[in-house]
PDB file of N, CA, C and O in Angstrom:
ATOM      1  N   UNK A   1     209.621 165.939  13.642  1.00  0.00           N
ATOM      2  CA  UNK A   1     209.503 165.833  15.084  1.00  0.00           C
ATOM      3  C   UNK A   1     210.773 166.411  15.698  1.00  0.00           C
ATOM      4  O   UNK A   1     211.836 166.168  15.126  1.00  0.00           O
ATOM      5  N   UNK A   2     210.770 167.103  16.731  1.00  0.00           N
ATOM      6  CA  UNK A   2     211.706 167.522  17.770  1.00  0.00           C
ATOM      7  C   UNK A   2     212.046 166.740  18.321  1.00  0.00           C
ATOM      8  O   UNK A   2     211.416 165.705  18.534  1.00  0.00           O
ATOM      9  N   UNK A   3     213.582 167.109  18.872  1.00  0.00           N
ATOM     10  CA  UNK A   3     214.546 166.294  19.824  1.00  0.00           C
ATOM     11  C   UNK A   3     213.795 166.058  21.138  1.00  0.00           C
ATOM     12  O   UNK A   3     214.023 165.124  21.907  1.00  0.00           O
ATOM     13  N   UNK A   4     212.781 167.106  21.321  1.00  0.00           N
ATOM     14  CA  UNK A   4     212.290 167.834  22.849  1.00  0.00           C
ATOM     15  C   UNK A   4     210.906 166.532  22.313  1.00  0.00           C
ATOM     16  O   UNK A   4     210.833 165.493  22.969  1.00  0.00           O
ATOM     17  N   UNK A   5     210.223 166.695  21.483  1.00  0.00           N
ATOM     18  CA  UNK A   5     208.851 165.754  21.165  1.00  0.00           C
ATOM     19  C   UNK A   5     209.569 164.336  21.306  1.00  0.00           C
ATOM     20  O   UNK A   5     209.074 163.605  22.164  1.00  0.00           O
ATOM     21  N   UNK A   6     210.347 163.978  20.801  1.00  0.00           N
ATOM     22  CA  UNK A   6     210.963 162.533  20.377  1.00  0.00           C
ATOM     23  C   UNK A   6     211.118 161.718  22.191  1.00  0.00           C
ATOM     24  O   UNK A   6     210.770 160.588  22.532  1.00  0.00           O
ATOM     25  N   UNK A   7     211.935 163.122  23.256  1.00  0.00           N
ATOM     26  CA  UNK A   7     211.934 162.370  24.172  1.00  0.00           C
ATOM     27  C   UNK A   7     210.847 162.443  25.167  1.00  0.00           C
ATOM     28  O   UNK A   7     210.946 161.790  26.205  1.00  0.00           O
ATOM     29  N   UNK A   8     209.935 163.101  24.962  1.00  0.00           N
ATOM     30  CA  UNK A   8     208.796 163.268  25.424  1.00  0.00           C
ATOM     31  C   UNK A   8     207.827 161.796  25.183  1.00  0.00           C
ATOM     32  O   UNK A   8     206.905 161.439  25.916  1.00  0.00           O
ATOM     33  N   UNK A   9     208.347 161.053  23.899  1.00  0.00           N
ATOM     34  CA  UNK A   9     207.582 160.249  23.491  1.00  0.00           C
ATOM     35  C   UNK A   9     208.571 158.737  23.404  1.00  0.00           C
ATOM     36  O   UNK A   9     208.659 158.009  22.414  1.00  0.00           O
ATOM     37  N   UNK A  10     209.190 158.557  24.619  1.00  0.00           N
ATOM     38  CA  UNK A  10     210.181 157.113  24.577  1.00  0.00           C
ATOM     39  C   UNK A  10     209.283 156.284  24.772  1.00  0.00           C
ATOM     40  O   UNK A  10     208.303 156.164  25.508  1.00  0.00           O
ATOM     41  N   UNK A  11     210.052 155.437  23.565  1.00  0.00           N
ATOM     42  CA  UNK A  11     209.657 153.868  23.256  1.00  0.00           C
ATOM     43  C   UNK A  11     209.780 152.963  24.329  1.00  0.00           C
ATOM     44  O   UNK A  11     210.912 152.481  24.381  1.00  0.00           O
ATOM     45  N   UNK A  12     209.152 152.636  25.043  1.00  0.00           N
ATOM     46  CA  UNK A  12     209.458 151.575  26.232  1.00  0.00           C
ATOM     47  C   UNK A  12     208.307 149.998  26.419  1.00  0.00           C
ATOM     48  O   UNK A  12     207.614 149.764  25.428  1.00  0.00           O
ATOM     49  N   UNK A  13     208.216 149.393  27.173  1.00  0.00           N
ATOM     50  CA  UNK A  13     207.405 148.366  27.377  1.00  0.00           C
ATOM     51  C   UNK A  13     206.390 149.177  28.247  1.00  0.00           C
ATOM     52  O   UNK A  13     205.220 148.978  27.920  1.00  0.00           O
ATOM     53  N   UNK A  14     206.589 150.096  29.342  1.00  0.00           N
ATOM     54  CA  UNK A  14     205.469 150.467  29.766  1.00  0.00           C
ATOM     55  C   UNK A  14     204.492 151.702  29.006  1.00  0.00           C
ATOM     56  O   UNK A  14     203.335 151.962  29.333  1.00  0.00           O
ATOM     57  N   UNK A  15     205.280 152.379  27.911  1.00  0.00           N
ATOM     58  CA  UNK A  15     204.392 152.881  27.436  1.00  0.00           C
ATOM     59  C   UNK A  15     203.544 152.375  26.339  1.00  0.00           C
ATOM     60  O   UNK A  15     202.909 153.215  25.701  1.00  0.00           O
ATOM     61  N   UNK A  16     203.440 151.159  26.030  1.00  0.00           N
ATOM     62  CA  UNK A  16     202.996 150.198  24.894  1.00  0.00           C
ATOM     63  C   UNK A  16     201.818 149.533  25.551  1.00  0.00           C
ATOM     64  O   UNK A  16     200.678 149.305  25.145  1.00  0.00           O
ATOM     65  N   UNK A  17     202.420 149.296  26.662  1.00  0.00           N
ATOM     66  CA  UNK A  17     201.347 148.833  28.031  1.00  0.00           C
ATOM     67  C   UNK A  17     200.170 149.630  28.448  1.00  0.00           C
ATOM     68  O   UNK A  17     199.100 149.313  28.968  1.00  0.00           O
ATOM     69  N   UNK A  18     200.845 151.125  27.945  1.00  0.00           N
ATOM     70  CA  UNK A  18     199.608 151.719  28.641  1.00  0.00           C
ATOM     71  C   UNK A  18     199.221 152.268  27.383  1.00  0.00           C
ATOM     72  O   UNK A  18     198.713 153.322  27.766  1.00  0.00           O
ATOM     73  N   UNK A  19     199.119 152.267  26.172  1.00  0.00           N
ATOM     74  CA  UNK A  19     198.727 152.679  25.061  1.00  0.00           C
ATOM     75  C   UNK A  19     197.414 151.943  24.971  1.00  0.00           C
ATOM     76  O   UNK A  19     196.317 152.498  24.904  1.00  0.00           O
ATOM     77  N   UNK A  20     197.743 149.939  24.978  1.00  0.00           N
ATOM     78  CA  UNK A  20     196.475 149.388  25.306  1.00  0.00           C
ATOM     79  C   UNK A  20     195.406 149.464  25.758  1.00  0.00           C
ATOM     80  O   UNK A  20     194.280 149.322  25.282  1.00  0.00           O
ATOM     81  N   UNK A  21     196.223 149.973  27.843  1.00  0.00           N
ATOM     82  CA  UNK A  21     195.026 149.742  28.641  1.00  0.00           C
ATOM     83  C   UNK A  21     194.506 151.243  28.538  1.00  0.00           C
ATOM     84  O   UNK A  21     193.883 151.753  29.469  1.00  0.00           O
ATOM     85  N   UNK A  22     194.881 152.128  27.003  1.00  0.00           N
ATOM     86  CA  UNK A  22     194.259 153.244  27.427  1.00  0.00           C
ATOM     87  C   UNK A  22     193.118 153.176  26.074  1.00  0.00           C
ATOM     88  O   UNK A  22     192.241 154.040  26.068  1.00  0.00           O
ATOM     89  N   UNK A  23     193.139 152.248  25.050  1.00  0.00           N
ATOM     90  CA  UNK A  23     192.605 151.780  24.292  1.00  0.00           C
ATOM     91  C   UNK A  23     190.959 150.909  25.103  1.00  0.00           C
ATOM     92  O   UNK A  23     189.804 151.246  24.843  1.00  0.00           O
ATOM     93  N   UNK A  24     191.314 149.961  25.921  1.00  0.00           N
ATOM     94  CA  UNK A  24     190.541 149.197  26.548  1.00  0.00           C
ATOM     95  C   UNK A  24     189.742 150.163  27.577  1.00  0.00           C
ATOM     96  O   UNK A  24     188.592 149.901  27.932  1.00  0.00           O
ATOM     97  N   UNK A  25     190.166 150.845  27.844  1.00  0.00           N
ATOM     98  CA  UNK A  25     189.651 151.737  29.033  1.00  0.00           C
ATOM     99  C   UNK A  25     188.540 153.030  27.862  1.00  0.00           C
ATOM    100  O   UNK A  25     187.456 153.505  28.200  1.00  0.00           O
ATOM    101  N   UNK A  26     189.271 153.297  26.529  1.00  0.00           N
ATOM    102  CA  UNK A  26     188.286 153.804  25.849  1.00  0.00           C
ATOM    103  C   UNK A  26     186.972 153.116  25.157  1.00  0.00           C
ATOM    104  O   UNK A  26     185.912 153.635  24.809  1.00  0.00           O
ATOM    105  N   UNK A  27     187.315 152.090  25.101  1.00  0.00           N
ATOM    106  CA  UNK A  27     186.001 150.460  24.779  1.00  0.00           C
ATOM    107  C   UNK A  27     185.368 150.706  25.713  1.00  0.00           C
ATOM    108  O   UNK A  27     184.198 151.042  25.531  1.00  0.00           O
ATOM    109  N   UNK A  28     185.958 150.625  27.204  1.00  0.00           N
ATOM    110  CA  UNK A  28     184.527 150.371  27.805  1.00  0.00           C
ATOM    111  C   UNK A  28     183.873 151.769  28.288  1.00  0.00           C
ATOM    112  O   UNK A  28     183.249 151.896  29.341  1.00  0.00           O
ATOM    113  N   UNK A  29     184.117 152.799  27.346  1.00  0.00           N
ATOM    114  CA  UNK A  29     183.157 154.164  27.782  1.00  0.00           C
ATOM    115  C   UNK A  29     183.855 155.001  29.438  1.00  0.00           C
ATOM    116  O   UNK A  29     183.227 155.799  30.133  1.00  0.00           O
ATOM    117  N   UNK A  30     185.469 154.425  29.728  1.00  0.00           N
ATOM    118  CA  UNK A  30     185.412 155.218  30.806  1.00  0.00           C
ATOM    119  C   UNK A  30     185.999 156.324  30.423  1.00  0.00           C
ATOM    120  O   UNK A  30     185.679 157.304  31.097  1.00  0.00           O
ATOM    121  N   UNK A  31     186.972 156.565  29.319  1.00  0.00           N
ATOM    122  CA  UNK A  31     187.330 157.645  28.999  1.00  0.00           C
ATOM    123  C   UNK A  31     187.224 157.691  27.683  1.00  0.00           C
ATOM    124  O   UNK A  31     187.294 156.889  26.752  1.00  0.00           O
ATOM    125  N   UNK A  32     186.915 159.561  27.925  1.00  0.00           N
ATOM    126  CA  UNK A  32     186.546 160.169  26.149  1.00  0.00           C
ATOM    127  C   UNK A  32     187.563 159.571  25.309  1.00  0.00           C
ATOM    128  O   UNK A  32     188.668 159.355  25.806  1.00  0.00           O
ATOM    129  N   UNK A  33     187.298 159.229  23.905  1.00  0.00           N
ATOM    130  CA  UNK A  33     187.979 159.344  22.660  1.00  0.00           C
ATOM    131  C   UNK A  33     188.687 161.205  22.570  1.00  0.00           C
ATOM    132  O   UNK A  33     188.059 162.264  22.590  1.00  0.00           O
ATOM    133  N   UNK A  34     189.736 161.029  22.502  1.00  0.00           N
ATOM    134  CA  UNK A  34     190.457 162.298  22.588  1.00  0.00           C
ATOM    135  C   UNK A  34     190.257 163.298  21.304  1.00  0.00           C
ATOM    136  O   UNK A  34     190.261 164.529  21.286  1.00  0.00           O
ATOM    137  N   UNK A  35     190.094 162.437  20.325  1.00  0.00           N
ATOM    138  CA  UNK A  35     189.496 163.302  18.796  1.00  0.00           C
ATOM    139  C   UNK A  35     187.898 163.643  18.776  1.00  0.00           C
ATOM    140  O   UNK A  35     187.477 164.706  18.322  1.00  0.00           O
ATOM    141  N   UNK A  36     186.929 162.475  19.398  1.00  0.00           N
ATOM    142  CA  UNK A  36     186.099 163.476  19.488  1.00  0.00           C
ATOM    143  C   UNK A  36     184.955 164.043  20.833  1.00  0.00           C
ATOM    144  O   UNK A  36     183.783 164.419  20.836  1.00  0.00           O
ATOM    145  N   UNK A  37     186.209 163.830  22.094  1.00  0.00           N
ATOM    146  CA  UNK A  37     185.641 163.794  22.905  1.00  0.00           C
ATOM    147  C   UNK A  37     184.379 163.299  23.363  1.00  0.00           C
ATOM    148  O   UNK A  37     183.608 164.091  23.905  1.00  0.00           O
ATOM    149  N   UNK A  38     184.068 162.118  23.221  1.00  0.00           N
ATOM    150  CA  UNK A  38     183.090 161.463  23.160  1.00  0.00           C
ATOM    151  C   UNK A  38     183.132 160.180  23.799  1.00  0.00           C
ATOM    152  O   UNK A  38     184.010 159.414  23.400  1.00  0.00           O
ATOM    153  N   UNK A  39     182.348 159.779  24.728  1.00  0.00           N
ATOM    154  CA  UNK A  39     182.672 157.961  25.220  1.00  0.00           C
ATOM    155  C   UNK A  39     181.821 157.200  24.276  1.00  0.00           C
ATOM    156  O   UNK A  39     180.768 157.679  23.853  1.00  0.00           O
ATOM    157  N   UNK A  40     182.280 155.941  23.910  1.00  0.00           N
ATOM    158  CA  UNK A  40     181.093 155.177  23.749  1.00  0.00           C
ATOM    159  C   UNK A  40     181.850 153.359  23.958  1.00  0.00           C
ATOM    160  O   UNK A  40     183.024 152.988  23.946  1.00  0.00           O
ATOM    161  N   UNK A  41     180.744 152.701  24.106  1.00  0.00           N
ATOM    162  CA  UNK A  41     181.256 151.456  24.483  1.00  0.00           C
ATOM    163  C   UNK A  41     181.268 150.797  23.587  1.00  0.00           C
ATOM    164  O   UNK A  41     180.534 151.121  22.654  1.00  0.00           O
ATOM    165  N   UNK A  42     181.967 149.780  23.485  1.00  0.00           N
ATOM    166  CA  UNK A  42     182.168 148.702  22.452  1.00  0.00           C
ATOM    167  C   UNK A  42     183.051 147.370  23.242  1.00  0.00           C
ATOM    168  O   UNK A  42     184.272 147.210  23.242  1.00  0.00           O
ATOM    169  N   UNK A  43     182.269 146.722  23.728  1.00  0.00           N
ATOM    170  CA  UNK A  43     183.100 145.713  24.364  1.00  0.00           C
ATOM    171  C   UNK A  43     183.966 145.005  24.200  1.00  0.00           C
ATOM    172  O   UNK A  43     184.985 145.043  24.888  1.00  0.00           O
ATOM    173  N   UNK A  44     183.670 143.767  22.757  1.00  0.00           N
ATOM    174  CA  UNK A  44     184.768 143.706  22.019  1.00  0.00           C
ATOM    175  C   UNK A  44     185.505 144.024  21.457  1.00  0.00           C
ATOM    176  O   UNK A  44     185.781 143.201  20.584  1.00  0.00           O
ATOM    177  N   UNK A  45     186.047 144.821  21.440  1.00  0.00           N
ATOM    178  CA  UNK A  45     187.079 145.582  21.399  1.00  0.00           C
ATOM    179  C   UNK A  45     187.669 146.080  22.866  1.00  0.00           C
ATOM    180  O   UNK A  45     188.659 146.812  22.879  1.00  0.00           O
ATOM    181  N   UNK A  46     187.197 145.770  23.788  1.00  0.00           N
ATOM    182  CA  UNK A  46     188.161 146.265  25.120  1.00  0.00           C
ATOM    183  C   UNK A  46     188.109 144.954  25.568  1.00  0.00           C
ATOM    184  O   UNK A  46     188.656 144.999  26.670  1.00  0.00           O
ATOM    185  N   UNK A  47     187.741 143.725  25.331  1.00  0.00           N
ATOM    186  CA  UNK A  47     187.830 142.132  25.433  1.00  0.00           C
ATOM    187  C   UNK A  47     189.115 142.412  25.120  1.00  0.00           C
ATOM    188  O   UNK A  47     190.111 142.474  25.841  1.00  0.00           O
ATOM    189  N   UNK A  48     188.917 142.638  23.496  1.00  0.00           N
ATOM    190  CA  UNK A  48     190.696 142.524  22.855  1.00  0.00           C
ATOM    191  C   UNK A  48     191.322 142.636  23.368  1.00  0.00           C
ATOM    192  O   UNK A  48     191.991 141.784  23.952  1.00  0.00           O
ATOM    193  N   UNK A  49     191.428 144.180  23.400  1.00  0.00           N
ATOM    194  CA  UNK A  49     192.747 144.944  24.213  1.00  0.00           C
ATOM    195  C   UNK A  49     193.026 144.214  25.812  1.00  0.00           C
ATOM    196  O   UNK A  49     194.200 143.959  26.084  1.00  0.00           O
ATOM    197  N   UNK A  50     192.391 144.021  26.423  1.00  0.00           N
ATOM    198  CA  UNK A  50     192.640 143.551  27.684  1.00  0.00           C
ATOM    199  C   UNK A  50     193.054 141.958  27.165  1.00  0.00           C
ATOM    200  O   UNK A  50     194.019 141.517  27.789  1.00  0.00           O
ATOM    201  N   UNK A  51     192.642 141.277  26.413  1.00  0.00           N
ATOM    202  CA  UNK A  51     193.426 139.712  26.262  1.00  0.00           C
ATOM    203  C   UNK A  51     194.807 139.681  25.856  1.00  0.00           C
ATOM    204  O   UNK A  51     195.741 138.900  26.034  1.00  0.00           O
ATOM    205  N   UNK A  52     194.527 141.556  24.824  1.00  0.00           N
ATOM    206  CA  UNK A  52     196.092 141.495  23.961  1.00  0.00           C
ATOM    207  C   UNK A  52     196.980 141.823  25.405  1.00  0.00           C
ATOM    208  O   UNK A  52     197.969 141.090  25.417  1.00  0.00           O
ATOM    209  N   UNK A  53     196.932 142.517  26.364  1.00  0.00           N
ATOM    210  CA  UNK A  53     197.829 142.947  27.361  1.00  0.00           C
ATOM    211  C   UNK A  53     197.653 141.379  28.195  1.00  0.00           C
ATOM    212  O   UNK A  53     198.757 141.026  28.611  1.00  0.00           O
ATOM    213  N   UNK A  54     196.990 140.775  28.398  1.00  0.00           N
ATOM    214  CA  UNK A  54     197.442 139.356  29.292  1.00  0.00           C
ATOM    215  C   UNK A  54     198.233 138.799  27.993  1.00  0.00           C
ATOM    216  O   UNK A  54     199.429 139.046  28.152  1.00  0.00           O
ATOM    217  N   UNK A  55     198.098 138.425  27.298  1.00  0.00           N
ATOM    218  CA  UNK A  55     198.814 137.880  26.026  1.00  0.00           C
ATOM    219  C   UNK A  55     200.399 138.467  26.225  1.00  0.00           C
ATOM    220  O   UNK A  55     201.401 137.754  26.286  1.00  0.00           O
ATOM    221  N   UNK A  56     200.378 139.455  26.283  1.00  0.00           N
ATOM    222  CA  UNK A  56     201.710 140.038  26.242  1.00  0.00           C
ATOM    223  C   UNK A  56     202.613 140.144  27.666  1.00  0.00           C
ATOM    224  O   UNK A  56     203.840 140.134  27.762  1.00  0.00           O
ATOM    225  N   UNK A  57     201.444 140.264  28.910  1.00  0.00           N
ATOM    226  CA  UNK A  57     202.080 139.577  30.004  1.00  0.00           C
ATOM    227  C   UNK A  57     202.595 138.162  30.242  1.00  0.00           C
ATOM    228  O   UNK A  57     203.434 137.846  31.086  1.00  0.00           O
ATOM    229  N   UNK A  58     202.020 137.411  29.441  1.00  0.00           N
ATOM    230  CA  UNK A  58     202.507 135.976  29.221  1.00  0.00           C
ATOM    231  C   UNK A  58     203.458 135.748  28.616  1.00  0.00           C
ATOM    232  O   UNK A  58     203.919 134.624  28.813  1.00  0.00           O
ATOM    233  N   UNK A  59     204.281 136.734  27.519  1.00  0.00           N
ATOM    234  CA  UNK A  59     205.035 136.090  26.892  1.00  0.00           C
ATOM    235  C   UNK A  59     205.790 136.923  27.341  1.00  0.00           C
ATOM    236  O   UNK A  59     206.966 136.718  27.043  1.00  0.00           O
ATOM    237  N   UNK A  60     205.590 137.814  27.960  1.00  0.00           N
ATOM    238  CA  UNK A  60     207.308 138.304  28.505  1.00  0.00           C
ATOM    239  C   UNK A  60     207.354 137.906  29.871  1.00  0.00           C
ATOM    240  O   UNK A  60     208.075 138.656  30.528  1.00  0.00           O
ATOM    241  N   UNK A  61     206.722 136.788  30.663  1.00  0.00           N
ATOM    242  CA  UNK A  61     207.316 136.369  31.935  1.00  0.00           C
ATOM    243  C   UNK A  61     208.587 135.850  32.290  1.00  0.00           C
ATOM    244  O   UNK A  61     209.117 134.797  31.936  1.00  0.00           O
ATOM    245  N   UNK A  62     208.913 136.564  32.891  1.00  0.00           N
ATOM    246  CA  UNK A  62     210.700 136.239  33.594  1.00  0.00           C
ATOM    247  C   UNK A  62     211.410 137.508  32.927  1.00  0.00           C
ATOM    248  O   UNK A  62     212.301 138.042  33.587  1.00  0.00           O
ATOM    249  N   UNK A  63     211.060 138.077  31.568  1.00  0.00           N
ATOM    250  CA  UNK A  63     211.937 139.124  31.278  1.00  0.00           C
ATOM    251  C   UNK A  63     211.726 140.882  31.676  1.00  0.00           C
ATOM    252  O   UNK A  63     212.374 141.882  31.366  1.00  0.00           O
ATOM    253  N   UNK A  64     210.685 140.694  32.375  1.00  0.00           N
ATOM    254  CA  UNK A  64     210.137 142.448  32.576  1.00  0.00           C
ATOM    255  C   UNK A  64     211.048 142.200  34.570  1.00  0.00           C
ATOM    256  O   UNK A  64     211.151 141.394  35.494  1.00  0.00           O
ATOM    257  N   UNK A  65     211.572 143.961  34.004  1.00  0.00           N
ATOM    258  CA  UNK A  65     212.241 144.267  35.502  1.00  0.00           C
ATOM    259  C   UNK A  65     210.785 144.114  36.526  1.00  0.00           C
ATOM    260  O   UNK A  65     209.724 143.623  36.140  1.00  0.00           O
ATOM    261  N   UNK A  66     210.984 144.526  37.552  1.00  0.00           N
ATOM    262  CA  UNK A  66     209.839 144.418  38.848  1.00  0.00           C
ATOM    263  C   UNK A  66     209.086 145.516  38.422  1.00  0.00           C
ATOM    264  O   UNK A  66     207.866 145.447  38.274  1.00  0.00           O
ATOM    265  N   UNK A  67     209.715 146.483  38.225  1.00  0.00           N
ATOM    266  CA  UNK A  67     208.422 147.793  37.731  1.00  0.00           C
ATOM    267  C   UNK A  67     207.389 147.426  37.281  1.00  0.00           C
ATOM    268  O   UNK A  67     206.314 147.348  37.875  1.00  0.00           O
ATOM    269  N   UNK A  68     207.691 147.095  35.874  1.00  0.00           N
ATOM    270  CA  UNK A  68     207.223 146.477  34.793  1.00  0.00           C
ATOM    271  C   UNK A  68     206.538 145.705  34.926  1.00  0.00           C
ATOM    272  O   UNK A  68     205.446 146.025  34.458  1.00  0.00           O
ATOM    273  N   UNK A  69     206.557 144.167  35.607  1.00  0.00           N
ATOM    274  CA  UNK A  69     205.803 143.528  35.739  1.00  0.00           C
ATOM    275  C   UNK A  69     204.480 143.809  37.132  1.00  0.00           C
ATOM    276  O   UNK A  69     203.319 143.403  37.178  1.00  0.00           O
ATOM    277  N   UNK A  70     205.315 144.703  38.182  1.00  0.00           N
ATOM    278  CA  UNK A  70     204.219 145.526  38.892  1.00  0.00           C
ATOM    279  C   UNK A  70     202.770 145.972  37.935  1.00  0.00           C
ATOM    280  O   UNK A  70     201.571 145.705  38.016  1.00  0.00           O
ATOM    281  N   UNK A  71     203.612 146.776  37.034  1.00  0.00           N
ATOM    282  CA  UNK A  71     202.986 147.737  36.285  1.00  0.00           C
ATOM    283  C   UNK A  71     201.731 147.081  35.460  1.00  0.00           C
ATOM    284  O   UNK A  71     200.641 147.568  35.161  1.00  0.00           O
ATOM    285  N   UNK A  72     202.383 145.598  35.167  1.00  0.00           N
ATOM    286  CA  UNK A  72     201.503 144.836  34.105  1.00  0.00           C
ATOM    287  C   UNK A  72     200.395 144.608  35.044  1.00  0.00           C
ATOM    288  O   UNK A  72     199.227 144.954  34.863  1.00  0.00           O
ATOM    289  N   UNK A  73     200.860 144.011  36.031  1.00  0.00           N
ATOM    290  CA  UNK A  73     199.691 142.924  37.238  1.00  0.00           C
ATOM    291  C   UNK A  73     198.603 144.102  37.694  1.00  0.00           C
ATOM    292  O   UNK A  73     197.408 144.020  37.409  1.00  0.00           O
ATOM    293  N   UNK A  74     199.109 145.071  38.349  1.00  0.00           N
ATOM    294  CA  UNK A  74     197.984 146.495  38.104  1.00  0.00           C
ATOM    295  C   UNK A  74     197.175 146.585  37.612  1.00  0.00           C
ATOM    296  O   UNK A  74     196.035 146.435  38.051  1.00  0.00           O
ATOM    297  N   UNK A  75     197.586 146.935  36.233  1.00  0.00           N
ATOM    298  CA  UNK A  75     196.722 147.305  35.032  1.00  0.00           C
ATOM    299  C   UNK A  75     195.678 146.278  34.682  1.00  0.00           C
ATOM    300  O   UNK A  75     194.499 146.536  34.436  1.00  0.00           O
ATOM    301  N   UNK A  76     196.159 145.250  34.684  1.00  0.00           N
ATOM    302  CA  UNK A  76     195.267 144.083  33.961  1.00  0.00           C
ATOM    303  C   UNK A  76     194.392 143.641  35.315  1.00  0.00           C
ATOM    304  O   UNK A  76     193.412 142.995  34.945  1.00  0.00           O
ATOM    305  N   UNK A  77     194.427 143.756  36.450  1.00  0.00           N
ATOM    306  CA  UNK A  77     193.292 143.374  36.901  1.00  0.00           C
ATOM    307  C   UNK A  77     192.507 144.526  37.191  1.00  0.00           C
ATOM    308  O   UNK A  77     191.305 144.469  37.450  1.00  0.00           O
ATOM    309  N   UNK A  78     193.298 145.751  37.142  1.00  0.00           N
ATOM    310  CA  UNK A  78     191.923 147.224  37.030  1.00  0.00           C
ATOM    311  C   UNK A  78     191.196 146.887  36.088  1.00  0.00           C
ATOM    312  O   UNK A  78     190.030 146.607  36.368  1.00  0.00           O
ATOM    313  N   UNK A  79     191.639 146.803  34.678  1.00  0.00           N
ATOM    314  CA  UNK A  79     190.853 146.221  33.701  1.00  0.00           C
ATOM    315  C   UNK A  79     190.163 145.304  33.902  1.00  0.00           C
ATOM    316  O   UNK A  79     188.973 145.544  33.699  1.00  0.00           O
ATOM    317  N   UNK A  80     190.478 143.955  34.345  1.00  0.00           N
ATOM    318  CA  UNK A  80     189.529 143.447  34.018  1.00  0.00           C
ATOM    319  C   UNK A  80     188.176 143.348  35.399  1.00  0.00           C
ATOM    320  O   UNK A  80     187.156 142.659  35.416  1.00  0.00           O
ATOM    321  N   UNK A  81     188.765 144.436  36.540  1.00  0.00           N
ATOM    322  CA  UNK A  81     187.600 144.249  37.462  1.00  0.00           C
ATOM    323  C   UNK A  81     186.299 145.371  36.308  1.00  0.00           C
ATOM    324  O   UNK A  81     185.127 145.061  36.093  1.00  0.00           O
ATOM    325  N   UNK A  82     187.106 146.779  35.709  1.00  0.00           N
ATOM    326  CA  UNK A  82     186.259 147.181  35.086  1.00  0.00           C
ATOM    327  C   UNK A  82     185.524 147.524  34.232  1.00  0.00           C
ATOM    328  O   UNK A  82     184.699 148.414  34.023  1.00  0.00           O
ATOM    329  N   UNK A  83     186.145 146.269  33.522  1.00  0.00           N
ATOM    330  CA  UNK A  83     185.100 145.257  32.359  1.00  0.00           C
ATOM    331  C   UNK A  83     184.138 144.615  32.941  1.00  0.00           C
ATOM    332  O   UNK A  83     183.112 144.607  32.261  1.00  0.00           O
ATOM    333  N   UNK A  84     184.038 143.870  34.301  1.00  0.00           N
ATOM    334  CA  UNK A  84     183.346 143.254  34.805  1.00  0.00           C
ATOM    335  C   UNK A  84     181.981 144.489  35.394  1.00  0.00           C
ATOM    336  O   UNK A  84     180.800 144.295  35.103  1.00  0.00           O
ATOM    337  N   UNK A  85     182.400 145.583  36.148  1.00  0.00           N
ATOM    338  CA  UNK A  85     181.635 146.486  36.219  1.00  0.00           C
ATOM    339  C   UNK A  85     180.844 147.048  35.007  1.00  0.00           C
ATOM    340  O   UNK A  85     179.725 147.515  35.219  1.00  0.00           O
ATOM    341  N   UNK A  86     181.170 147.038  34.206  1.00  0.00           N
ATOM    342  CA  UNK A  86     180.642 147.716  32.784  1.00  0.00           C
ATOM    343  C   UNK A  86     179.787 146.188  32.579  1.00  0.00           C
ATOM    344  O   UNK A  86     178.591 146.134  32.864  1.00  0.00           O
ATOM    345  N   UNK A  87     180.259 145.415  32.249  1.00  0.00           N
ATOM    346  CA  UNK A  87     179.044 144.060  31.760  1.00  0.00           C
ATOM    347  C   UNK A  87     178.193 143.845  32.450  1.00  0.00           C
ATOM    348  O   UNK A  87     177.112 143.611  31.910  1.00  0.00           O
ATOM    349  N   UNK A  88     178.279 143.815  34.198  1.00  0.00           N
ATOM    350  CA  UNK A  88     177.580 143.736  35.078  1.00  0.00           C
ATOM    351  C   UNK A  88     176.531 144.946  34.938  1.00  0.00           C
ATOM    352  O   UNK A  88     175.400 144.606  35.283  1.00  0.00           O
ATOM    353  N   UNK A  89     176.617 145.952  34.616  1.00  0.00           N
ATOM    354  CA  UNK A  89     176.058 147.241  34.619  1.00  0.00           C
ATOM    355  C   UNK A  89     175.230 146.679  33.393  1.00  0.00           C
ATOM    356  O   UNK A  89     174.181 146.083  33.636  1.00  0.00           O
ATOM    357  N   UNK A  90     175.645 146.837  32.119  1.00  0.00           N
ATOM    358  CA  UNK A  90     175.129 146.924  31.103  1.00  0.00           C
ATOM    359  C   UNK A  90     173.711 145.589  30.835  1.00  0.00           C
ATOM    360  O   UNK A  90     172.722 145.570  30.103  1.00  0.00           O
ATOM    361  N   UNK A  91     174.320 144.560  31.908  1.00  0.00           N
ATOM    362  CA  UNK A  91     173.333 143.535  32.091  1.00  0.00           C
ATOM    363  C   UNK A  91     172.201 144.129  32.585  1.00  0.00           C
ATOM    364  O   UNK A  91     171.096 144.227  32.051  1.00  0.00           O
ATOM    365  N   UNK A  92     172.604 144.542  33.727  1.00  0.00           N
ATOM    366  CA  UNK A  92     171.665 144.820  34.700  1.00  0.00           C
ATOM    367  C   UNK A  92     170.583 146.018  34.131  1.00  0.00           C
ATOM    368  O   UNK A  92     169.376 146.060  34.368  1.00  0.00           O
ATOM    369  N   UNK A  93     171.363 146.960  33.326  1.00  0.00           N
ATOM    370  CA  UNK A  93     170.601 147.992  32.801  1.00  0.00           C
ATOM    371  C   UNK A  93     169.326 147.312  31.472  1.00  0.00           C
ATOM    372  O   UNK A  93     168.305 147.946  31.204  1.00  0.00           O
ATOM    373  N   UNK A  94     169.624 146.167  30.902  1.00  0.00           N
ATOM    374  CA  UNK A  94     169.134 145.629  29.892  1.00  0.00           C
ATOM    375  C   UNK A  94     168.101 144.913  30.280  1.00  0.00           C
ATOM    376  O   UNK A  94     167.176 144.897  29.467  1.00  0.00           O
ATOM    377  N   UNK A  95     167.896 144.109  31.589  1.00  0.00           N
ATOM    378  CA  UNK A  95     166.749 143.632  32.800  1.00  0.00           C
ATOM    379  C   UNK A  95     165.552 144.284  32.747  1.00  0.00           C
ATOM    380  O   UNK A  95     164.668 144.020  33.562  1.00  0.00           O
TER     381      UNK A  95
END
């Protein structure tokens, strides 16, 4: 790996954060799988990922700067409004 790749790719709390919600966001079919360009849903598994990111908002309360915890509170209720859209959908489509 390059000096130029290495800092392209810093280790931080928000990029770990968004590694998840980009995991959870591929569960619920909103964005392609990047290898094979392809959506598909799998819920549990974006359950996970979205419990593992409240999980991890919980245990770092009081220690994330304001960004950070901005960043967390964001993410996790986009997620979980659109998990709720996807179940709601997938219900409704199954009716």
């Amino acid at each position: 790996m390059t000096e130029k790749n290495h800092q392209a790719l810093e280790a931080s709390f928000v990029t770990l954060a968004m590694s998840v919600a980009s995991s959870a966001l591929m569960s619920l079919g909103l964005v392609p799988d990047p290898q094979t360009n392809k959506s598909k849903v799998n819920i549990e598994l974006a359950r996970f990922n979205i419990d593992l990111l409240d999980m991890l908002e919980k245990k770092t309360k009081g220690n994330l700067v304001k960004e950070e915890q901005d960043f967390m509170t964001q993410v996790l209720a986009d997620l979980k409004y659109k998990f709720v859209e996807v179940t709601s959908h997938d219900k409704t489509q199954k009716s």
